[in-house]
C-alpha positions in Angstrom: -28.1 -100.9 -53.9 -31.6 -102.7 -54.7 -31.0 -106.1 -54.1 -31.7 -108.8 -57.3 -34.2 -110.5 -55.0 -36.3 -107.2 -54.9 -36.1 -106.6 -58.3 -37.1 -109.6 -59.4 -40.2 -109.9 -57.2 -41.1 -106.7 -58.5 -41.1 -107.1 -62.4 -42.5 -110.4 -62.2 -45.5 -109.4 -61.0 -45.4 -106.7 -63.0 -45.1 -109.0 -66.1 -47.3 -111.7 -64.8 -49.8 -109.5 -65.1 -49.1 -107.3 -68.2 -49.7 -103.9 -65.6 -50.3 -102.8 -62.3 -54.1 -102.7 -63.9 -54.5 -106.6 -63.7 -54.8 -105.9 -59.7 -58.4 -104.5 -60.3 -61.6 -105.5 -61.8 -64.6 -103.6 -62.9 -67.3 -106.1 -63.2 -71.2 -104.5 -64.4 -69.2 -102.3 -66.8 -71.0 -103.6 -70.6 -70.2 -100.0 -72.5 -67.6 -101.2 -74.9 -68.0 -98.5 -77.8 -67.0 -95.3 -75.8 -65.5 -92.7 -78.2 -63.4 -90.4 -75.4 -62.1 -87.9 -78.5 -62.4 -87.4 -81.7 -60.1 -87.1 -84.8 -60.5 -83.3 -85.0 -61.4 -82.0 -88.4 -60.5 -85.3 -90.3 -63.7 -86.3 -91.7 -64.2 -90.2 -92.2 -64.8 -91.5 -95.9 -68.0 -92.7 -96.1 -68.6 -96.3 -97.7 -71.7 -98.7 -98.6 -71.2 -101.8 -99.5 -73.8 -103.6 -101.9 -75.1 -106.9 -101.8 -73.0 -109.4 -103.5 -74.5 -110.4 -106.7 -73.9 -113.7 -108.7 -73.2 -113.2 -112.4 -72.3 -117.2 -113.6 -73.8 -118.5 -116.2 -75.5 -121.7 -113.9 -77.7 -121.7 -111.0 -75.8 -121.0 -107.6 -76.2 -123.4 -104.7 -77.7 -122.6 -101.5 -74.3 -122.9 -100.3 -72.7 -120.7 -102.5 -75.0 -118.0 -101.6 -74.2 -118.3 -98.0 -70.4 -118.0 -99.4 -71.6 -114.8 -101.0 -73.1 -113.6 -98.2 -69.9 -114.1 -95.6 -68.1 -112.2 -98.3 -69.8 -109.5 -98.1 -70.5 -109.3 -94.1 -67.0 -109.7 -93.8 -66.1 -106.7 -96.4 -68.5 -104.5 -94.4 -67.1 -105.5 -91.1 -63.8 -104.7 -92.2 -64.5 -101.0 -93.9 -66.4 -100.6 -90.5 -63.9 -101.4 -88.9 -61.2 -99.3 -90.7 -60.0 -95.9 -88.8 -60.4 -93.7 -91.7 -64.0 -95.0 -92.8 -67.5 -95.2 -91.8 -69.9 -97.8 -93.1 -73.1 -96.9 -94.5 -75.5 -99.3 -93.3 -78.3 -100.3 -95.3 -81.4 -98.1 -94.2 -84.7 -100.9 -95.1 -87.1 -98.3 -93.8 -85.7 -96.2 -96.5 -85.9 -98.9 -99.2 -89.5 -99.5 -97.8 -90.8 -96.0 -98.0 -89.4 -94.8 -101.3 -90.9 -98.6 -103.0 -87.0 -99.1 -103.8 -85.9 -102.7 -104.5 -82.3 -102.1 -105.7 -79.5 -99.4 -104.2 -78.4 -97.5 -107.6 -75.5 -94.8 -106.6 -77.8 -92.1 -106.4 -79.4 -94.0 -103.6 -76.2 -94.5 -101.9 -75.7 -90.9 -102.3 -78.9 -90.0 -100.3 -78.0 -92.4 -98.0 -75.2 -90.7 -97.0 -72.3 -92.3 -99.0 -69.4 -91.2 -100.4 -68.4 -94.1 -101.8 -70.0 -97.4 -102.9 -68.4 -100.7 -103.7 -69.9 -103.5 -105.6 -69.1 -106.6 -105.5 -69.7 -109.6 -108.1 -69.3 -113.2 -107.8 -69.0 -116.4 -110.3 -67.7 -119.7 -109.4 -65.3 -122.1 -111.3 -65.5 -125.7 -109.7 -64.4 -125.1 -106.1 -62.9 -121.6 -106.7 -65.0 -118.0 -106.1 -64.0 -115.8 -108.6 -65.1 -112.0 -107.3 -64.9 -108.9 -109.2 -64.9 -105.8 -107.1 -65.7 -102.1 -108.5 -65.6 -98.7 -106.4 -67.7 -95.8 -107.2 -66.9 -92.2 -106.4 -71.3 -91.8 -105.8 -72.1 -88.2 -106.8 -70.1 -88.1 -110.3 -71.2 -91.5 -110.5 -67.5 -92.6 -111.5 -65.8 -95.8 -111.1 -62.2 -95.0 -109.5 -60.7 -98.3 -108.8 -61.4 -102.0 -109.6 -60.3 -105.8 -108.9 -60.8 -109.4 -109.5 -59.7 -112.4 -107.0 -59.9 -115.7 -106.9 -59.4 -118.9 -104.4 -60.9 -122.2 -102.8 -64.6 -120.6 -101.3 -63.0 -122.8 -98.5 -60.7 -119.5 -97.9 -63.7 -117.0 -98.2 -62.2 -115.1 -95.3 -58.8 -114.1 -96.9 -60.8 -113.1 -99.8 -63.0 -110.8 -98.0 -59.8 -109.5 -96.4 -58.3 -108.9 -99.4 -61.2 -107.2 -101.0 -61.1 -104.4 -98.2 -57.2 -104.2 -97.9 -57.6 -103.2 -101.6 -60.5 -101.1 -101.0 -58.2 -99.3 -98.4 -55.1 -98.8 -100.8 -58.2 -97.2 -103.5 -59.1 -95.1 -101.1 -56.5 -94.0 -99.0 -53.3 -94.8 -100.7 -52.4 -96.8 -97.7 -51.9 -100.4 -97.0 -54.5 -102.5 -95.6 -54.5 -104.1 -92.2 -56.7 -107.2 -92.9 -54.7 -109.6 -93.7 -52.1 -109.0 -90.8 -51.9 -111.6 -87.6 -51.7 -110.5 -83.8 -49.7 -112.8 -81.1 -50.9 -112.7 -77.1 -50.8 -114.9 -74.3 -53.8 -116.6 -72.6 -53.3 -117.6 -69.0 -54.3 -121.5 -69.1 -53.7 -122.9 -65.3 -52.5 -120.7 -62.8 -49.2 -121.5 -63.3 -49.2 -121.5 -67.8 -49.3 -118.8 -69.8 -49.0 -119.5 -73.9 -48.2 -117.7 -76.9 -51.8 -118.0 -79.5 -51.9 -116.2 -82.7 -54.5 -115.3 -84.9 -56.1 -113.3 -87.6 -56.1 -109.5 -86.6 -60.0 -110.3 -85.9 -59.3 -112.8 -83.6 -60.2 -115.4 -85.9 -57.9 -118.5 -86.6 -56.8 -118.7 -83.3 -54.0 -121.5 -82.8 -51.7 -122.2 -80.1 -47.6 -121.2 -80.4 -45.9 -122.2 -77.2 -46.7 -125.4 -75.7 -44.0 -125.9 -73.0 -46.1 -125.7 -69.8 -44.6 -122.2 -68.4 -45.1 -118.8 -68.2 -44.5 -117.0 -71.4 -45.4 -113.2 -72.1 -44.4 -110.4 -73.8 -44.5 -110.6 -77.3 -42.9 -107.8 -79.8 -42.9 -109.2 -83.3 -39.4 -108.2 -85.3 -40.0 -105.3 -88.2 -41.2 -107.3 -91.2 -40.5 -110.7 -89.7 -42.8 -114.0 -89.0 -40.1 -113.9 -85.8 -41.9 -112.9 -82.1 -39.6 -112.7 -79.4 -41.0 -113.2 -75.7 -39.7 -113.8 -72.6 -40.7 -117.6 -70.8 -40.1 -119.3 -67.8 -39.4 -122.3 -69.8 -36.2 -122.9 -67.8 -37.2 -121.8 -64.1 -35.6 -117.6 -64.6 -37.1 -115.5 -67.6 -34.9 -115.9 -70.4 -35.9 -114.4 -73.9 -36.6 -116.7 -76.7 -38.1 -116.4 -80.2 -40.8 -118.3 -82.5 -41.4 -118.4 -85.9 -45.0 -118.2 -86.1 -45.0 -119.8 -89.7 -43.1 -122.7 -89.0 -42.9 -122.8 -85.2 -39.5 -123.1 -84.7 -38.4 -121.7 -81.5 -34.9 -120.6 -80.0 -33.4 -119.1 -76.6 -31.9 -115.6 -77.5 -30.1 -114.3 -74.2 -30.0 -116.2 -70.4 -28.5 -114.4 -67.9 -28.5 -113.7 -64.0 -31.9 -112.4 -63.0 -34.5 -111.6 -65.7 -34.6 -111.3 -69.1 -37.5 -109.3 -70.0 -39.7 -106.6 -71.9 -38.1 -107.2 -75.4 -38.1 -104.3 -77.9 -36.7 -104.8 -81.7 -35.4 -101.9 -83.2 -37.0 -100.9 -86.7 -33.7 -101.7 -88.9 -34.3 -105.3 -87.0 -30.7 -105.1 -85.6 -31.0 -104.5 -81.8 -33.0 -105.5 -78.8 -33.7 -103.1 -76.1 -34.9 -105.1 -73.0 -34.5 -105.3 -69.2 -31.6 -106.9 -67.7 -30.6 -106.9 -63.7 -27.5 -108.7 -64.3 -26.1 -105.7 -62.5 -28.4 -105.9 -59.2 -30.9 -103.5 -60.6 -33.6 -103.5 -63.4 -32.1 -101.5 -65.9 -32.2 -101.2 -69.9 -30.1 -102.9 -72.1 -29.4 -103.0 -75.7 -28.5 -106.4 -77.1 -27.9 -107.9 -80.3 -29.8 -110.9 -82.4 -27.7 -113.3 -80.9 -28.1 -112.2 -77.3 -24.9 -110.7 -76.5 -24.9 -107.1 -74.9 -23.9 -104.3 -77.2 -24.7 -101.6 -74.4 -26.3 -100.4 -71.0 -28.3 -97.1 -71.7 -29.8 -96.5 -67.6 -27.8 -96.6 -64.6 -30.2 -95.4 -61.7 -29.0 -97.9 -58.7 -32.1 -96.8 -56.6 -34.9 -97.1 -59.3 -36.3 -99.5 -61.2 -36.3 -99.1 -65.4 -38.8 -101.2 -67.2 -40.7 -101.2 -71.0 -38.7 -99.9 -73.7 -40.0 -98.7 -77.0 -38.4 -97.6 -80.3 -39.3 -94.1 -82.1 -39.9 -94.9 -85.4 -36.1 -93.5 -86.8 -34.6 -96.0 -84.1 -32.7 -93.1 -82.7 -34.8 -92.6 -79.4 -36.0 -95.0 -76.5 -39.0 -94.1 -74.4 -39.3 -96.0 -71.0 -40.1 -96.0 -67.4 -38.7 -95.0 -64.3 -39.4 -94.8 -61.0 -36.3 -92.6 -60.0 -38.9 -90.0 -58.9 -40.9 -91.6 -56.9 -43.8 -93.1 -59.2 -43.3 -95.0 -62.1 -43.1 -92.4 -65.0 -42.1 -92.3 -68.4 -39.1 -91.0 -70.2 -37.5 -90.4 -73.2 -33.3 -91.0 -74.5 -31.2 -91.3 -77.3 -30.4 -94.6 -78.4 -27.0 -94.4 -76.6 -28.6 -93.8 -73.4 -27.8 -89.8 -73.2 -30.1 -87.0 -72.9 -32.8 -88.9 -70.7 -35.7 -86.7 -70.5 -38.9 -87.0 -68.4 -42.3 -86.9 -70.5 -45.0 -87.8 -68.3 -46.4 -85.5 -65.7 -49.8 -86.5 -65.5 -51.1 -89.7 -64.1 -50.0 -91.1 -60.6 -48.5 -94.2 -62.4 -47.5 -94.0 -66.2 -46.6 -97.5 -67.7 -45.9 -99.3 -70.9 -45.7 -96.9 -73.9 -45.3 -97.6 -77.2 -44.4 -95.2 -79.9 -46.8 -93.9 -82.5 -45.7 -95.0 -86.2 -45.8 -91.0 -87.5 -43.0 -90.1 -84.1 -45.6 -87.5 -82.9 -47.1 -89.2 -79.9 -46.7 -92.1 -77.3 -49.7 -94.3 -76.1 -49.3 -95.6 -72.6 -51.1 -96.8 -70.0 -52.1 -94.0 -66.8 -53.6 -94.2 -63.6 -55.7 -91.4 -63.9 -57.7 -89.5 -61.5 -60.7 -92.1 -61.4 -58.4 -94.3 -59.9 -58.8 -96.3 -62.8 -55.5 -97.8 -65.4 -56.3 -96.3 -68.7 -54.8 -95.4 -72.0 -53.6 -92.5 -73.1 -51.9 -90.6 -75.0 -49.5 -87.5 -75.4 -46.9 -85.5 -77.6 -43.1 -86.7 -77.7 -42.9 -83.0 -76.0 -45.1 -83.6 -73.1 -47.9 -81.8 -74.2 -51.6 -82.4 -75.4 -52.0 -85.7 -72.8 -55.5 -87.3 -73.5 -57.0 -90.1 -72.4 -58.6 -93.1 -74.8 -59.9 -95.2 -72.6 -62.9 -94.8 -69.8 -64.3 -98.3 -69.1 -62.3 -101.4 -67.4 -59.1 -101.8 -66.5 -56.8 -100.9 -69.8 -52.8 -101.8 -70.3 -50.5 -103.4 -72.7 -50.9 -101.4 -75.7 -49.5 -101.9 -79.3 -49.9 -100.2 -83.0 -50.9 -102.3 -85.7 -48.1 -101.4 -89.2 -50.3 -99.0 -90.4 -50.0 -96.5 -87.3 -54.0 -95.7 -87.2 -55.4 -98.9 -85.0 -54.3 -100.0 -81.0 -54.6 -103.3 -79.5 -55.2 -103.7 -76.1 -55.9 -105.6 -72.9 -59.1 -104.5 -71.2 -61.1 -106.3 -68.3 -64.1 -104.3 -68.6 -66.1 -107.6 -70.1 -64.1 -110.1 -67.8 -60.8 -111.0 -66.9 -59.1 -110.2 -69.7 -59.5 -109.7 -73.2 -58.0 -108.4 -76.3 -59.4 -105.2 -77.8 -59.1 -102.8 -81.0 -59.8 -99.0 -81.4 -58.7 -96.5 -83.8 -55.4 -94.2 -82.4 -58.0 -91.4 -80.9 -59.6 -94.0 -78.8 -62.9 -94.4 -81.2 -64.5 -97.9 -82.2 -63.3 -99.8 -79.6 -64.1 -103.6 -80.3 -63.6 -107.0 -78.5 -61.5 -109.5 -80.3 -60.8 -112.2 -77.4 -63.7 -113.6 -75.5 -61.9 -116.6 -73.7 -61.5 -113.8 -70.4 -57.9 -114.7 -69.8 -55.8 -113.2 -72.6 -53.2 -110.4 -72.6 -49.9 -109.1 -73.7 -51.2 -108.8 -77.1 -48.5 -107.3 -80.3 -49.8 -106.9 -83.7 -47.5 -108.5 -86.2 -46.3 -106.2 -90.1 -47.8 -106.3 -93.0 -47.7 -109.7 -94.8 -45.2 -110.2 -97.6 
């Protein structure tokens, strides 16, 4: 038998640094937008986004056309940013060659867009009132349309808003825009705290302000509630904040660690790793912390990273019962274990794709390099996302279509985005010491 000592010298350096990926660094690397596959025959919807244009009744403020203009920067970012679309910028060499002064549809049509929003914009004391249209650009038809209003103060949300209901118009889906994401930013060498912040990055504040080492955050299904495991009180115990109000609570203390938490979609159960029985193994827990059930029981390997299928009747995990750290797949009860990965010296941290079909993970492939990938729940079709830096510690955002991601191929660590088949990768963080990131449901 392993003793506790082992085990716990092993995770925590495995959760210190989010992966065995934090041990290397590939400085010179600037590529950032690498597009390893594509989506197949899924075509993106083509969008252009007009100019803002100001329909009040009195003159508009120098200001207030700045506020216009973040609106509509921030719209475009967004559809840009969105897996399904592709943004139709602007082409001024076109406008200056065809004498053109104003984009009608047709002209968004030539330029290559499906679709084309508009976007118009009075203002009522300190309020921006904006009216949003979206025309299909060939039949020249108008297929969805919306007004919103609030302080210009909160031009951000409404920008947000404006593409979360371009999204719905377009796709039938729910926006991402408005969503938050939670990581951990490694202050001194010996604090780590919990930030959250607009799914952009933007509106970053602090969570956790105790001093220690806290990581791992995993939001609960439609919750404000992140649970993570901290330091706080010398051993990793598992604790939860309310990112709203910033209340925080311990959840479950026991011998050794208390680590890797992983809510169950109904909200009910917490898998996470335990080595109250001298190994690292996984456990199912309740809300409260008490232990409902132990699912592994491989005395000579260590069991790390849990993750829900979407029904909640399935965990994938990791094992190194073979030799290398690998990743498998069992019931809920802990029966049936089956191994997925074959590929890949070193197969870490999965997560579970929102549709069932596939597992992102991170996999130390061939290069030498940690990158993600991804593969079938039935082993097959393994690709890899990622081909720059050092990659680890993915999540899904609710909608199933984006990733976040740590990635040190700008600097020591920062938080990225890219769409599920590793296109339009983006920096969010640029502070070079974040990680752990989890991307929070949709807002109510």
């Amino acid at each position: 038998m392993k003793s506790i000592a082992r085990y716990t010298i092993a995770i925590l350096v495995f959760l210190m640094s989010g992966s065995a990926a934090a041990q290397f660094d590939d400085a010179g690397v600037r590529n950032i937008f690498f597009d390893t596959i594509r989506a197949g025959d899924v075509q993106p919807i083509t969008v252009g986004v007009d100019d803002m244009r100001y329909t009040g009744v009195f003159g508009v403020s120098a200001q207030d056309s700045t506020y216009m203009r973040w609106v509509t920067d921030m719209v475009r970012w967004d559809v840009d940013f969105y897996a399904d679309f592709d943004l139709i910028p602007i082409d001024s060499f076109y406008l200056r060659t065809y004498e053109i002064t104003e984009l009608d549809l047709l002209a968004w049509s030539r330029l290559g867009a499906d679709y084309t929003v508009r976007l118009e914009c009075e203002f009522q004391g300190p309020r921006m009132l904006i009216t949003w249209r979206i025309f299909q650009t060939m039949g020249r038809n108008e297929i969805g349309s919306g007004k919103l209003s609030d302080n210009r103060t909160f031009w951000r949300q409404l920008a947000h808003s404006i593409a979360d209901d371009i999204v719905r118009s377009l796709t039938g889906d729910r926006g991402i825009f408005r969503t938050k994401i939670v990581y951990s930013r490694q202050l001194s060498p010996t604090n780590k705290e919990l930030f959250v912040s607009d799914f952009d990055g933007a509106n970053e504040r602090q969570l956790t302000d105790n001093g220690s080492i806290n990581i791992s955050p995993a939001f609960a299904p439609n919750s404000p509630e992140v649970y993570f495991t901290s330091y706080l009180d010398g051993d990793p115990n598992l604790y939860r904040i309310n990112i709203q109000t910033g209340r925080q609570s311990k959840v479950a203390s026991y011998p050794g660690i208390v680590a890797a938490p992983a809510i169950s979609p109904d909200g009910k159960r917490i898998a996470c790793v335990l080595t109250i029985d001298g190994n690292s193994e996984i456990y199912l827990i309740d809300l409260n912390g008490s232990v409902i059930q132990r699912l592994t029981r491989t005395r000579r390997a260590i069991e790390s990273s849990p993750t829900w299928s979407p029904d909640g009747e399935q965990i994938a995990f990791v094992s190194d019962r073979t030799g290398s750290p690998q990743i498998y797949i069992m019931n809920d009860d802990g029966l049936d274990a089956r191994r997925l990965t074959f590929e890949g010296g070193y197969n870490d941290s999965p997560v579970w794709s929102l549709r069932g079909d596939r597992i992102t993970f991170v996999s130390r492939t061939r290069s030498g390099r940690f990158d993600l990938a991804s593969i079938n729940t039935d082993g097959t079709d393994y690709r890899v996302l990622t081909q720059v830096g050092q990659n680890e510690n993915p999540h899904f955002a609710p909608d199933g279509k984006h990733i976040i991601f740590r990635s040190t191929r700008l600097s020591g660590g920062d938080i990225y985005t890219m769409d599920v088949t590793g296109r339009n990768q983006r920096r969010i963080t640029r502070t070079g010491d974040a990680g752990s990131p989890t991307w929070g449901p949709y807002p109510d």
